[in-house]
C-alpha positions, 0 to 999 in steps of 0.5 A: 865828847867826839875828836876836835882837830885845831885847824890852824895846827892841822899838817893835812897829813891824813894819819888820823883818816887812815887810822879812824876806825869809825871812818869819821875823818874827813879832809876839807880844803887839806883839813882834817873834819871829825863827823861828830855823829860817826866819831865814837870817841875811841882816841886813835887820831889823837894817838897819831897825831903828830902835830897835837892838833886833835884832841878828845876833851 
């Protein structure tokens, strides 16, 4: 399953953008959005999350 960020917990921090190999992230209105097509599924977002607002079910 591709990346999911919790909207409502996202800091519009950026870190998963800078560290998504896949360039998969996007931010929208200072919101993080996973491109489900290019995400491979691969964790480093939820790894740098610092606010637990991405999560890979």
């Amino acid at each position: 399953m591709p990346a999911k960020v919790i909207a409502e917990d996202c800091t519009g921090c950026e870190l998963c953008v800078d560290e998504c190999p896949e360039e998969a992230i996007t931010m929208v209105d200072e919101i993080a959005v996973v491109d489900v097509d290019k995400c491979n599924d691969c964790g480093d977002c939820v790894d740098v999350c610092a606010s637990d607002a991405i999560v890979v079910e």
